[in-house]
C-alpha positions as CSV (number, residue, x, y, z in Angstrom):
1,X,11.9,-5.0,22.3
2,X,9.4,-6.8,19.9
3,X,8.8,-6.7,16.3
4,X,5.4,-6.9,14.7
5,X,4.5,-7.1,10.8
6,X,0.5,-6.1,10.5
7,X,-1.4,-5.6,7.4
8,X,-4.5,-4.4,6.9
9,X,-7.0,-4.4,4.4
10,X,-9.6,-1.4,3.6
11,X,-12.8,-2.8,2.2
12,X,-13.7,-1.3,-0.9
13,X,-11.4,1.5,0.8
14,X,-9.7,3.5,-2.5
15,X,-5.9,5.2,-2.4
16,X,-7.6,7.9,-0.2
17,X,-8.3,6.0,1.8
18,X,-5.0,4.5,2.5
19,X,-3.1,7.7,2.6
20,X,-5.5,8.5,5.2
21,X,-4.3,4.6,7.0
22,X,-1.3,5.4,6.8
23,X,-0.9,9.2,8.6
24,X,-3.3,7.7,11.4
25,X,-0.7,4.3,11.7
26,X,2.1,7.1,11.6
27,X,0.9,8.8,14.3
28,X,0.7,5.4,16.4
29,X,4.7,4.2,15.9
30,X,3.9,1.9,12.8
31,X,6.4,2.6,10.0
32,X,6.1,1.8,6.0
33,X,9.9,1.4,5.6
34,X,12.1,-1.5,7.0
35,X,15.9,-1.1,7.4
36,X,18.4,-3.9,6.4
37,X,21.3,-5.1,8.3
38,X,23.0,-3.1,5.8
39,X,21.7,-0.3,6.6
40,X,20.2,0.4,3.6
41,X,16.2,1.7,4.3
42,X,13.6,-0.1,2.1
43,X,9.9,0.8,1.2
44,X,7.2,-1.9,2.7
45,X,4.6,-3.3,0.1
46,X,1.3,-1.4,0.3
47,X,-1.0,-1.9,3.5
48,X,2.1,-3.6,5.7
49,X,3.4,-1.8,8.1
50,X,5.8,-2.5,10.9
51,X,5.9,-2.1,14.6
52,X,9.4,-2.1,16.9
53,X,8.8,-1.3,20.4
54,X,7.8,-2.7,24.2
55,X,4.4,-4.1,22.8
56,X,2.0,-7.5,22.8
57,X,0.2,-8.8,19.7
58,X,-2.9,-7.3,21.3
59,X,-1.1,-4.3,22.5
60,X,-0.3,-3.6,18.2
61,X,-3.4,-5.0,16.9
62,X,-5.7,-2.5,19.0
63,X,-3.4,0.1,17.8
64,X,-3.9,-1.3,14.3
65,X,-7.5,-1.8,14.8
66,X,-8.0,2.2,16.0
67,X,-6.3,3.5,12.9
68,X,-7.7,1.6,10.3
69,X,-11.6,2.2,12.3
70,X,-11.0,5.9,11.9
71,X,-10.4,5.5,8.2
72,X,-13.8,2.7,7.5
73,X,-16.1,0.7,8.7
74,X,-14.6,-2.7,7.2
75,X,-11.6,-3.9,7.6
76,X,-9.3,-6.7,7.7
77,X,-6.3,-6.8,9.9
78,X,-3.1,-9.5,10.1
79,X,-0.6,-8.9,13.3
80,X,2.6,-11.6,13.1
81,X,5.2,-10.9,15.8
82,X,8.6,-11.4,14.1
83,X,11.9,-12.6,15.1
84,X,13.4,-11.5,12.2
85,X,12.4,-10.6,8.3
86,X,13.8,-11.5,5.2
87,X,12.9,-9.8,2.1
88,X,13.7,-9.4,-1.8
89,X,12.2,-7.1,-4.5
90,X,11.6,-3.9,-2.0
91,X,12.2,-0.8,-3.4
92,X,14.5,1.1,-1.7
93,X,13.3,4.8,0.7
């Protein structure tokens, strides 16, 4: 299985907006929150979002790139496939 960090930028796209993102990445298998080895569930800064599952780059980024279209015209989107994370400062879920 493959892990993927995207994050995507609404131009001149308001918090509306990004609720709005976020429901349509939802409803594609992206998730806001990562989970530490802990166990512990933690809160992704805004516009990241992570993908776990049998899946390309291009595979995640059209998904990526079909959400965020349905939300604005412009947009800017980042897809790094991960073999592990490390983080500090996340709030936690």
């Amino acid at each position: 299985m493959a892990s993927f960090t995207v994050r995507i930028v609404l131009k001149d796209g308001d918090w509306d907006d990004y609720e709005k993102l976020y429901a349509r990445m939802e409803m594609k298998g992206f998730s806001k929150e990562i989970e530490g080895s802990s166990g512990q569930v933690y809160e992704l800064p805004d516009a990241e979002y992570i993908f776990d599952g049998a899946a390309t780059r291009e595979d995640v980024f059209e998904k990526a790139k079909a959400a965020a279209g349905g939300v604005g015209p412009k947009y800017s989107i980042l897809v790094t496939e991960s073999k592990g994370r490390t983080w500090c400062g996340l709030e936690k879920a």
